[in-house]
Structure formats: C-alpha cells, structure tokens
N, C-alpha and C positions, 0 to 999 in steps of 0.2 A: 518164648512166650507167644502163646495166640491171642487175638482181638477176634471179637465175632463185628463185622461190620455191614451195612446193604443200605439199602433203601428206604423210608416212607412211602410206601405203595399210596398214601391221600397227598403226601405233600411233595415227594421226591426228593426230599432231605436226602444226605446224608448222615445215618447215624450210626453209633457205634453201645452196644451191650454196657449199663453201669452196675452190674448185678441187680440191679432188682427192675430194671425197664433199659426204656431206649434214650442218649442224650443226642443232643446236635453237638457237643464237645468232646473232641478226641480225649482232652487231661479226663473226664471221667469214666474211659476206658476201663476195664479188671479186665481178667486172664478169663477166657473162655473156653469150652470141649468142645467138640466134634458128638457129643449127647442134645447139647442146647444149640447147634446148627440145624441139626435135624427135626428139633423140638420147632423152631424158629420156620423153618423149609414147611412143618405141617402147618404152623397158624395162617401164612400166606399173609401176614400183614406188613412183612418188610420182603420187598422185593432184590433178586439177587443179594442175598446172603452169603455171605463169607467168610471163612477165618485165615489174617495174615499173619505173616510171622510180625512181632515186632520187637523192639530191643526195649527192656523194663524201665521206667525214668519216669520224672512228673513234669510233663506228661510222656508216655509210651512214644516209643517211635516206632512207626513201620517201618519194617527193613527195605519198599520199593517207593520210589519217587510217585508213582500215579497211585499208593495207597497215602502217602504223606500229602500231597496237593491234596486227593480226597479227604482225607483230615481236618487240615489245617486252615484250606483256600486256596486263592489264585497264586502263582508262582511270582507272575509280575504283576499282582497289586498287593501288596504287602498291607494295605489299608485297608483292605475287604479281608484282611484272614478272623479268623474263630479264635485264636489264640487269647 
C-alpha cells in the first residue's frame, strides 16, 4: 500500500491524501498512485510530496519510523501525537 504524503507549503503541516483533499490525520489516509504524486508535484501547493510504503490498518502504518513520527507526532511526547 502507498500513502501520498508532503507538506502545507501556507502552514507546514504535515498532511496526508484522504481521497478527496488533504487531512492533518494519518487514520484518514487511502491508497494513493504515482498518477496523483505527479498531479500533486504540478499544483505546487504541498511541498515535498511523497508516496510511502505503508502496511493497511485503521489507521495505516508506514512501514519507516521518520514517516510514522511524521504521522503520528513526537516520539517522546506521546501527549502531543495526532492519534
């Protein structure tokens, strides 16, 4: 499974693809292409854009530790995560 995920180029969020826009929550994550990276690369309104691997579940998990803390939140404050 891929995630399309990047930036708010106004806020600097981190967001990730929920079919039909952009969320600040990983759980509304869906399965994304390499068609809507590209689509996403020409509108220029999320910066550094991306698709990671992630493993299927609610919510998805990315399969690397610096896309999960990107996800979720801080590693050691568990009281600041998005979950």
């Amino acid at each position: 499974m891929k995630l399309l995920t990047g930036n708010d180029l106004l806020t600097g969020d981190v967001v990730w693809w929920d079919g039909s826009g952009w969320s600040l929550h990983l759980a509304d994550a869906v399965e994304a292409g390499p068609e809507l990276l590209a689509k996403t690369i020409a509108e220029e309104r999320i910066n550094d854009a991306a698709l990671v691997d992630a493993v299927p579940g609610n919510p998805p998990r990315p399969r690397t530790a610096r896309e999960r803390i990107r996800g979720i939140g801080p590693s050691v404050r568990p009281d600041l995560a998005r979950v």
